[in-house]
DSSP file (Angstrom, degrees, kcal/mol; ACC not computed):
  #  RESIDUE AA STRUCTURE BP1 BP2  ACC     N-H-->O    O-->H-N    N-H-->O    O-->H-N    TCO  KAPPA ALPHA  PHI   PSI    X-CA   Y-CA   Z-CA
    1    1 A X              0   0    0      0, 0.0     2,-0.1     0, 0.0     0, 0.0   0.000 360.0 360.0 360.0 131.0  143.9  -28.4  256.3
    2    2 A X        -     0   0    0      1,-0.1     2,-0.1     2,-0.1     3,-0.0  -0.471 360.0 -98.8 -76.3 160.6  140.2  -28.2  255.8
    3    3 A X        -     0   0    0     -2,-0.1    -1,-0.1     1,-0.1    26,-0.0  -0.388  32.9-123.0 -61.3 148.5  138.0  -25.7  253.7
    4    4 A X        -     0   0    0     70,-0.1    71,-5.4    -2,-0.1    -1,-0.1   0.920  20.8-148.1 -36.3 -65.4  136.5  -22.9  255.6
    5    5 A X        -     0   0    0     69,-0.2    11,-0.1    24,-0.1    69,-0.0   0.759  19.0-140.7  62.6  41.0  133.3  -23.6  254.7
    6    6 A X        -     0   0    0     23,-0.2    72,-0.1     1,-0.1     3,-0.1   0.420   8.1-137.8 -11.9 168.5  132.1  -19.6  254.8
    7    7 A X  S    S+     0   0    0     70,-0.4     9,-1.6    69,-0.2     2,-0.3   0.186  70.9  39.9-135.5  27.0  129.2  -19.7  256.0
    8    8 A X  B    S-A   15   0A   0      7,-0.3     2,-0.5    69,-0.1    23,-0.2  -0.959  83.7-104.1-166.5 143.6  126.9  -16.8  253.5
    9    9 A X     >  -     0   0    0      5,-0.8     4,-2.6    -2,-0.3    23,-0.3  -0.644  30.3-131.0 -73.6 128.3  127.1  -16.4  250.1
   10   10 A X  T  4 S+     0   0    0     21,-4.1    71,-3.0    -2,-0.5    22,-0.1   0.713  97.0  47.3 -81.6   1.3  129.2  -13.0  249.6
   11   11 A X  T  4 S+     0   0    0     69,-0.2    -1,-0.2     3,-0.0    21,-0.1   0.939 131.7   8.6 -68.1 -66.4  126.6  -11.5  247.1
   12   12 A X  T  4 S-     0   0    0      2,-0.0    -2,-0.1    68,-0.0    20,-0.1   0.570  94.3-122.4-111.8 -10.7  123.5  -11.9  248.4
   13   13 A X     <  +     0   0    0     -4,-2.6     2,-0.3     1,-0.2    -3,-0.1   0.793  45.7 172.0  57.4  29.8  124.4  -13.1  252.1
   14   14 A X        -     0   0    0      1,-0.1    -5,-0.8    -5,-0.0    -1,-0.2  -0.450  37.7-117.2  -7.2  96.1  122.4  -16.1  251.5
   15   15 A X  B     -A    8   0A   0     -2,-0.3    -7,-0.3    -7,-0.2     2,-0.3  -0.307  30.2-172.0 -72.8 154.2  123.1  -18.5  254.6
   16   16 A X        -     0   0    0     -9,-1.6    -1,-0.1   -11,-0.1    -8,-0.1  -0.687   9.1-159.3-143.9  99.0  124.8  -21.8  253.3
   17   17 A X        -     0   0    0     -2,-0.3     3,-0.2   -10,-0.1    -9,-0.0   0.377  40.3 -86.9   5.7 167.8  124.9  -24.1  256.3
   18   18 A X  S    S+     0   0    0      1,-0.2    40,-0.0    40,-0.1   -12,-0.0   0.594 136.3  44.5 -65.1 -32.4  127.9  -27.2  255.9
   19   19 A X  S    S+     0   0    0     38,-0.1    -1,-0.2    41,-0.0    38,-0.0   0.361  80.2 139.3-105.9  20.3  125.5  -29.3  254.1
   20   20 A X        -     0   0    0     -3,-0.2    -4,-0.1     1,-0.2    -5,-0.0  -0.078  36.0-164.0 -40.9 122.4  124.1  -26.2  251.7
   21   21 A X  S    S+     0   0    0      1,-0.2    -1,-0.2     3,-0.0    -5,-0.0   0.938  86.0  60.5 -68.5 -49.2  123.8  -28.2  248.2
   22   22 A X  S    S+     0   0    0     32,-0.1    12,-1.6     2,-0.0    -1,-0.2   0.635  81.5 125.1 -59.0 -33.5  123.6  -24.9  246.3
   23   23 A X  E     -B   33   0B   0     10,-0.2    32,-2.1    32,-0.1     2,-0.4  -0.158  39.1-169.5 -31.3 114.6  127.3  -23.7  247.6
   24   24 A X  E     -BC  32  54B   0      8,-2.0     8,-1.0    30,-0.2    30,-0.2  -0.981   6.0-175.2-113.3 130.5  129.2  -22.9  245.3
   25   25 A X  E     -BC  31  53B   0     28,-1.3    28,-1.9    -2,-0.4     2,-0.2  -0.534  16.1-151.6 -87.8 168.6  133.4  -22.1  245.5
   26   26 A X    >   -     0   0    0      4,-1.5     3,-0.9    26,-0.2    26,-0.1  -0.582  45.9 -88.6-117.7-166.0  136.2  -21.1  243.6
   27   27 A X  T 3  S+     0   0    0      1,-0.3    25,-0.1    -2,-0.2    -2,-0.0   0.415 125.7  54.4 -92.6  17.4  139.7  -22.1  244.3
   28   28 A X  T 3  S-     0   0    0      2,-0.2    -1,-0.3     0, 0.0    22,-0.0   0.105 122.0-109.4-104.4  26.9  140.7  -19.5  246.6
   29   29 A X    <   +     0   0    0     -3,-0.9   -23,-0.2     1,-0.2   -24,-0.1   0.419  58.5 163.6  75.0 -18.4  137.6  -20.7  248.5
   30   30 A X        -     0   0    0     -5,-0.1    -4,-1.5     1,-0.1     2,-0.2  -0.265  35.2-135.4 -42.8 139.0  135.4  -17.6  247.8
   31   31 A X  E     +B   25   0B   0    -23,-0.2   -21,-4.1    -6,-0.2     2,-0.3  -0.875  31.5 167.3-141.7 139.8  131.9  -18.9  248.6
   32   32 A X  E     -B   24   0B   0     -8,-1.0    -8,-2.0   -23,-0.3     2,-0.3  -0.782  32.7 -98.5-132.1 156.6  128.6  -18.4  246.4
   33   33 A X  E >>> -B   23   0B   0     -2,-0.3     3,-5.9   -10,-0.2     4,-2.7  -0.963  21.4-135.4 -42.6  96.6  125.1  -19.2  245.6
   34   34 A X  H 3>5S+     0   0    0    -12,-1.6     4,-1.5    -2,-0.3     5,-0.2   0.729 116.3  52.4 -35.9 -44.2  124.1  -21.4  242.9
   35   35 A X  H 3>5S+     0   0    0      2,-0.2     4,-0.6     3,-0.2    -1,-0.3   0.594 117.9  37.2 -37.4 -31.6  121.4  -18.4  242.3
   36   36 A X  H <>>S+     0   0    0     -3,-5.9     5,-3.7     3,-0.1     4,-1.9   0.739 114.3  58.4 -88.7 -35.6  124.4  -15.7  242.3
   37   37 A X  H  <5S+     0   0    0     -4,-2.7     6,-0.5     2,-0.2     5,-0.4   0.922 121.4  23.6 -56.3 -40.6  126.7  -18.3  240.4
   38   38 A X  H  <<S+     0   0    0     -4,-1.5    -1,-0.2    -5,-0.7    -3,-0.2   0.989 132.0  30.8 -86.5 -38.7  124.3  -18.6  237.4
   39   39 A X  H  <5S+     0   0    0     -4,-0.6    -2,-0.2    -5,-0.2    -1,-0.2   0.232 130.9  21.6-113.8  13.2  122.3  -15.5  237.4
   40   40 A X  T  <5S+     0   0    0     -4,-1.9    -3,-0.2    52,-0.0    -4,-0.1   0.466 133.0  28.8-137.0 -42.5  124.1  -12.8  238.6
   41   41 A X  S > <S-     0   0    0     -5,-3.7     3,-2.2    51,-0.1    -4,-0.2   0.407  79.5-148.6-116.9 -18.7  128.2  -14.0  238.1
   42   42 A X  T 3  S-     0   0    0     -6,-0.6     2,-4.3    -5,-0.4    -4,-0.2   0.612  70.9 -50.6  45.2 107.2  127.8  -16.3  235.2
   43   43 A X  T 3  S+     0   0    0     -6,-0.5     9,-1.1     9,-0.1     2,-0.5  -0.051 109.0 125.5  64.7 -32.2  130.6  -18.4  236.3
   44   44 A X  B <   -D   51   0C   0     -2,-4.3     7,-0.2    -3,-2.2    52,-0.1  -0.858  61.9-131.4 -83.3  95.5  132.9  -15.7  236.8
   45   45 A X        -     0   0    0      5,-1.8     4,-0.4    -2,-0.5    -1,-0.0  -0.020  12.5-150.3 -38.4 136.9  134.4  -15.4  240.2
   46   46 A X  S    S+     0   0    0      2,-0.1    -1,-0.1     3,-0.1    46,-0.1   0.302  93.6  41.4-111.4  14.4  134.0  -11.7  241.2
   47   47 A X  S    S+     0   0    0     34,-0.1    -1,-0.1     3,-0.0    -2,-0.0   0.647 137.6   5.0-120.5 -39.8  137.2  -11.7  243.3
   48   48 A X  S    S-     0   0    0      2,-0.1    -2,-0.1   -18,-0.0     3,-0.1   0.369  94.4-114.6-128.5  -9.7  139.9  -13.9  241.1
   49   49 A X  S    S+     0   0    0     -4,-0.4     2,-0.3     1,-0.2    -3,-0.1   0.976  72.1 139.7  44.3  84.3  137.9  -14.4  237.9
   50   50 A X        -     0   0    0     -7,-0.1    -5,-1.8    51,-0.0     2,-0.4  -0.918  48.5-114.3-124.4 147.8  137.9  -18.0  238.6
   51   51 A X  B     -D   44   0C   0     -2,-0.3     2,-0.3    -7,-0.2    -7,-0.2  -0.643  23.8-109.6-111.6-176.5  135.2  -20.4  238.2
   52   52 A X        +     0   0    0     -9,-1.1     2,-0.3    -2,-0.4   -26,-0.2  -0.807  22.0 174.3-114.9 149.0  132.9  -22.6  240.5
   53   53 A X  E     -C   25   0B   0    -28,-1.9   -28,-1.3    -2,-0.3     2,-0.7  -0.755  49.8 -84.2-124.6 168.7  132.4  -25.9  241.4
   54   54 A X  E     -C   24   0B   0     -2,-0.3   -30,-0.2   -30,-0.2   -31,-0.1  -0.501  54.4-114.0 -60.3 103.2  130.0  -27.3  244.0
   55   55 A X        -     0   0    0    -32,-2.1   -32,-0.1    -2,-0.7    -1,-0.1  -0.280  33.0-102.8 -75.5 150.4  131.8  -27.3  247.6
   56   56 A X        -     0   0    0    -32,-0.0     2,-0.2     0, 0.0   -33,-0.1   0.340  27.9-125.3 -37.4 169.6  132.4  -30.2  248.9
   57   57 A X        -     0   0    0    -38,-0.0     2,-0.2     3,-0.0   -38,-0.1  -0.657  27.4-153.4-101.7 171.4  129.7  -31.5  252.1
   58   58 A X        -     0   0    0     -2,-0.2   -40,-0.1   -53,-0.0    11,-0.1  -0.937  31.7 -99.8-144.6 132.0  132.1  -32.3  255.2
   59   59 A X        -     0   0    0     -2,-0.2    10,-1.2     1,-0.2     3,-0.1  -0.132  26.9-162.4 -25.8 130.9  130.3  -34.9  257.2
   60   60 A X  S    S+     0   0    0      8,-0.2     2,-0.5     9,-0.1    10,-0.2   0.211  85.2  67.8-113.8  -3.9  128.3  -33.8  260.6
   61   61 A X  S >  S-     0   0    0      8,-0.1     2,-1.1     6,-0.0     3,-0.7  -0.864  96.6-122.6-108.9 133.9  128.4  -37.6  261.6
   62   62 A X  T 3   +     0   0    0     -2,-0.5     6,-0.2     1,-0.2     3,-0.1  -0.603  38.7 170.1 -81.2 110.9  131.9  -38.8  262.4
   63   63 A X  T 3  S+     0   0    0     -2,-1.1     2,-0.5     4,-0.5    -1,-0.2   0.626  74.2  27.9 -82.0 -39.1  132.1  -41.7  259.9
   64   64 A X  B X  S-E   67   0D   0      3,-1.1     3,-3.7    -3,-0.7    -1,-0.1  -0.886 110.8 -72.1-138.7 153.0  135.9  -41.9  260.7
   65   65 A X  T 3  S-     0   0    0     -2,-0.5     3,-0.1     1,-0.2    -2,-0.1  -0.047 111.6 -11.9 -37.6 107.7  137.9  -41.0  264.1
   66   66 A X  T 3  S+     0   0    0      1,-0.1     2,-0.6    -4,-0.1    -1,-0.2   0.486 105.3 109.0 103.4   4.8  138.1  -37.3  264.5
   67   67 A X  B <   +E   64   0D   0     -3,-3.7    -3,-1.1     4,-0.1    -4,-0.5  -0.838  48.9  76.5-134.5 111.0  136.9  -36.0  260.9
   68   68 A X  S >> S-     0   0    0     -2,-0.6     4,-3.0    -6,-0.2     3,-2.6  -0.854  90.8 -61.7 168.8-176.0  133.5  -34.4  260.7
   69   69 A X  T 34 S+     0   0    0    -10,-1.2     4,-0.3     1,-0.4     5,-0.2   0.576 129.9  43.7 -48.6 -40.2  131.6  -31.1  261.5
   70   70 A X  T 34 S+     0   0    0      2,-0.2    -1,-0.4   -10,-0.2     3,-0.1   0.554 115.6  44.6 -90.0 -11.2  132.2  -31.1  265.0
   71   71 A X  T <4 S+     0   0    0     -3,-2.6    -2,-0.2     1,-0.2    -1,-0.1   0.715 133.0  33.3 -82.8 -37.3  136.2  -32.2  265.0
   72   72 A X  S  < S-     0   0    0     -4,-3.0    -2,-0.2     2,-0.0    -3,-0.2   0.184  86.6-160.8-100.7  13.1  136.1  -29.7  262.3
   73   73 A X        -     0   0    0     -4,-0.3     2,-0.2     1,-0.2    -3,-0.1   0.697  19.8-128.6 -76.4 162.2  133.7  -26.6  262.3
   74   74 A X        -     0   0    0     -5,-0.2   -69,-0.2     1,-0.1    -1,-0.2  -0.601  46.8 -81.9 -89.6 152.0  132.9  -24.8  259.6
   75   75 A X        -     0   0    0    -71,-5.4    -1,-0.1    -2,-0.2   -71,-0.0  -0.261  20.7-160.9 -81.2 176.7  133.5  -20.8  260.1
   76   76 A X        +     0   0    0      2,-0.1   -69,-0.2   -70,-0.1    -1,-0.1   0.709  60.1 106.6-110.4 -46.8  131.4  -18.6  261.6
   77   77 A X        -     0   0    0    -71,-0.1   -70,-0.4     1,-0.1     2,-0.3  -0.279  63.3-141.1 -52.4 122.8  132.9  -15.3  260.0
   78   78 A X        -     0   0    0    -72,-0.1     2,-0.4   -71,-0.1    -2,-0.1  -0.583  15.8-155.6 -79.0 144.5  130.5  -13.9  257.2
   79   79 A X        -     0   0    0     -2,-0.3     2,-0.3   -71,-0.1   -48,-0.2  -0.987   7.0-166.2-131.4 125.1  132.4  -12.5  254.1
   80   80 A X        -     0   0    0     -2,-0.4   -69,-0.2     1,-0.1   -70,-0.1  -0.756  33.4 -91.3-126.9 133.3  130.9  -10.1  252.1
   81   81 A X        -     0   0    0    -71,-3.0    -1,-0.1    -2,-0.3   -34,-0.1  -0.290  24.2-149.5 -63.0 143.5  132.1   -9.0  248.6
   82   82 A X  S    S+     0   0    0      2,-0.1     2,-0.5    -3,-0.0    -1,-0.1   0.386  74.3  72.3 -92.4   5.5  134.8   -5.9  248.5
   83   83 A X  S    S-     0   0    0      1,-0.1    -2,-0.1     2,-0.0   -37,-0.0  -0.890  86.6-111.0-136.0 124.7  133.7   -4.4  244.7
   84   84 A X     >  -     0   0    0     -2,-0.5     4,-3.6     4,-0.1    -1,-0.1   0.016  35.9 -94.8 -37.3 148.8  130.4   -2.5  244.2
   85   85 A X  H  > S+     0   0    0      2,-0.1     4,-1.4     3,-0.1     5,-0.2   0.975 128.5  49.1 -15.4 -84.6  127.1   -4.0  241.9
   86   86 A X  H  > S+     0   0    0      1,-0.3     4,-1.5     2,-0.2     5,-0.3   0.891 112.3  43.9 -33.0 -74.9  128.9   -1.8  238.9
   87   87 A X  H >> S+     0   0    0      2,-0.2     3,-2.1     1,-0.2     4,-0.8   0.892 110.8  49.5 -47.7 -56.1  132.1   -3.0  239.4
   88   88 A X  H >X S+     0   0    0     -4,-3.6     3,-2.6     1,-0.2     4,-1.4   0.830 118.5  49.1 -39.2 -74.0  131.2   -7.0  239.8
   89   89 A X  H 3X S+     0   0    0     -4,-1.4     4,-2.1     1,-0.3    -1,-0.2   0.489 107.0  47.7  -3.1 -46.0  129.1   -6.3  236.5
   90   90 A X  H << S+     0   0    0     -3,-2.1    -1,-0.3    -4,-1.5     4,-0.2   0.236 119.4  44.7-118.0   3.6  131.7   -4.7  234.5
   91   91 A X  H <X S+     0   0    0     -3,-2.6     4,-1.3    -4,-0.8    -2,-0.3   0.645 111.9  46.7-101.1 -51.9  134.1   -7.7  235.7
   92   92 A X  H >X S+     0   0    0     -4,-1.4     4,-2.6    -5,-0.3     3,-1.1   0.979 115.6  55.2 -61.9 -31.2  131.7  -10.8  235.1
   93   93 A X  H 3< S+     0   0    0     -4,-2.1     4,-0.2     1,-0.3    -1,-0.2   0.897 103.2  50.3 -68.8 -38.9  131.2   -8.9  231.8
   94   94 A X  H 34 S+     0   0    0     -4,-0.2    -1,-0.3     1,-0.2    -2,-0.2   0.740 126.1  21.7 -31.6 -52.0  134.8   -8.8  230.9
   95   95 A X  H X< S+     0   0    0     -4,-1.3     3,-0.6    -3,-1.1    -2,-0.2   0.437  87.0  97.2-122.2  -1.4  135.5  -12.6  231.4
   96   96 A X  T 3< S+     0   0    0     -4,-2.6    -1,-0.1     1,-0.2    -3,-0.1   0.528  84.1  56.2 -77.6  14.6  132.3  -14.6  231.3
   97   97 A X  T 3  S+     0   0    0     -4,-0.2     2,-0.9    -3,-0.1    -1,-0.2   0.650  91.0  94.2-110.0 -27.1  132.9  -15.6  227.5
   98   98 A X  S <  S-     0   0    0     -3,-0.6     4,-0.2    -4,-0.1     5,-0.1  -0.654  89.5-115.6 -55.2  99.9  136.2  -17.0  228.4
   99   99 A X    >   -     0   0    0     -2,-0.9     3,-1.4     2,-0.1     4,-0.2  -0.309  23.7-121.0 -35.5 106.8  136.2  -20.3  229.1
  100  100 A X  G >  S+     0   0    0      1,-0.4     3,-3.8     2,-0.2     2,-0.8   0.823 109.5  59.6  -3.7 -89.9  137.1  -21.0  233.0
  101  101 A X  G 3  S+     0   0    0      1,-0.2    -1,-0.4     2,-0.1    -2,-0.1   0.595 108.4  49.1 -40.7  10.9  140.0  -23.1  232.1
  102  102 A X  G <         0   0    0     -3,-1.4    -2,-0.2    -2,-0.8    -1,-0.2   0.613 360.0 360.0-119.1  -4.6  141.4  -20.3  230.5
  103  103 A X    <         0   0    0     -3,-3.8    -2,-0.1    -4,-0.2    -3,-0.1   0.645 360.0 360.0 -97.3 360.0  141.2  -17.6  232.4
């Protein structure tokens, strides 16, 4: 199974295209802005308290039979965060001194 590939950052709504460099995920796939990831979420997932890594690119040229952007698509459903400003806040604040692998 492929990643989603959201297609907006769920903060700011920030479009992040397949090859967005700046995308960031966690591992339930919840999809970010390097701008929300650093300066807004510190690291801190605002859905699982997870952290982020850079998602993967998926190919738009088919390099190998039947795997790239168009075999694949990324989705089209925007996903928007479910927890107020306050609340994200009063979450990142809770865990961002806790090291990622720990939490």
């Amino acid at each position: 199974m492929a990643l989603q590939l959201r297609p907006n950052c769920e903060y700011c709504d920030k479009d992040l295209p397949p090859a967005a460099v700046e995308a960031r995920i966690c591992s339930y796939e919840c999809t970010f802005c390097a701008d929300c990831v650093e300066t807004k979420l510190q690291n801190v997932c605002p859905n699982c308290g997870g952290g982020f890594s850079p998602r993967p690119i998926r190919p738009s040229r088919e390099w190998r039979v039947g795997v790239c952007t168009a075999k694949h698509p990324p989705s089209d459903k925007r996903v928007h965060l479910k927890y107020s400003a306050d609340e994200v806040a009063a979450h990142v604040a809770r865990l961002k001194d806790v090291p990622a692998a720990e939490r």
